[in-house]
C-alpha positions in Angstrom: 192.7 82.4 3.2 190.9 79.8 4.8 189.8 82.5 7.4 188.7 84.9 5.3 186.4 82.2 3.5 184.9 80.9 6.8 184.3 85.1 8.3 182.7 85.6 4.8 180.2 82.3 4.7 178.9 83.4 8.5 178.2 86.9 7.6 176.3 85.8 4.4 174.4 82.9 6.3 173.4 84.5 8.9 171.7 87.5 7.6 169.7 85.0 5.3 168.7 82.6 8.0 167.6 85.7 10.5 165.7 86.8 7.2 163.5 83.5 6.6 162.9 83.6 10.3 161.8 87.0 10.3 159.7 86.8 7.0 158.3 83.8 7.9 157.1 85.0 11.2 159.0 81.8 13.3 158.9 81.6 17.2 163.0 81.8 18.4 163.8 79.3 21.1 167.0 78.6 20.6 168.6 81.8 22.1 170.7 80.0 25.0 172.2 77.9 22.1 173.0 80.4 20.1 174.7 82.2 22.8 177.0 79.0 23.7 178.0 78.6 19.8 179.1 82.1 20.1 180.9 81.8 23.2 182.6 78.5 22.2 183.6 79.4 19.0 185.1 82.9 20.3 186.9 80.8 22.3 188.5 79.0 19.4 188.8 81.5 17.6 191.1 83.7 20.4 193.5 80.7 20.5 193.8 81.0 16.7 194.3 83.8 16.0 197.5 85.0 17.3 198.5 82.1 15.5 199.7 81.2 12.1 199.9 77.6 12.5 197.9 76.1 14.8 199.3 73.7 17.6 198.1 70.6 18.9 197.2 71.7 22.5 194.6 73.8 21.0 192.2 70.6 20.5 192.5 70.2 23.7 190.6 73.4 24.4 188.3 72.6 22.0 187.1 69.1 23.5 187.2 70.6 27.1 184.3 73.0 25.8 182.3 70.0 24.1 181.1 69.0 27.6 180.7 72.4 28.9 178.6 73.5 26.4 175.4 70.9 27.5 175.9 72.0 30.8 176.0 75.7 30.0 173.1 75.1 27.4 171.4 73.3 30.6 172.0 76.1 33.2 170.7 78.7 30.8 167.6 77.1 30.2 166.5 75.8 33.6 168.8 77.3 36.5 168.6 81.1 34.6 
């Protein structure tokens, strides 16, 4: 239940924030972080779902990717 609720508040957000920014004619810099949101929380999101409880180790994986995500954020923007 609780993962049908959060898959159905991204795909109505989404399409209404792309919307304003369309409409409203806004400059997009932010596709690096984007892309690292999407990667990190695919990441989560594999672990979990083949899961019906989820186990402790799994915030493990979770704070290893806080740190990477800067760093990834940082190599996208200035190395790529």
């Amino acid at each position: 239940m609780i993962y049908a609720a959060v898959t159905m508040s991204q795909l109505l957000c989404l399409p209404v924030f792309l919307g304003v920014v369309y409409i409203q004619d806004l400059t997009w810099d932010f596709s690096a972080e984007v892309l690292i949101i999407v990667i990190v929380c695919l990441a989560v999101g594999f672990f979990a779902s083949f899961r019906t409880s989820i186990p402790l180790w799994t915030c493990l994986v979770a704070y290893a990717l806080y740190p990477f995500s800067p760093l990834l954020v940082y190599v996208l923007d200035y190395v790529i």
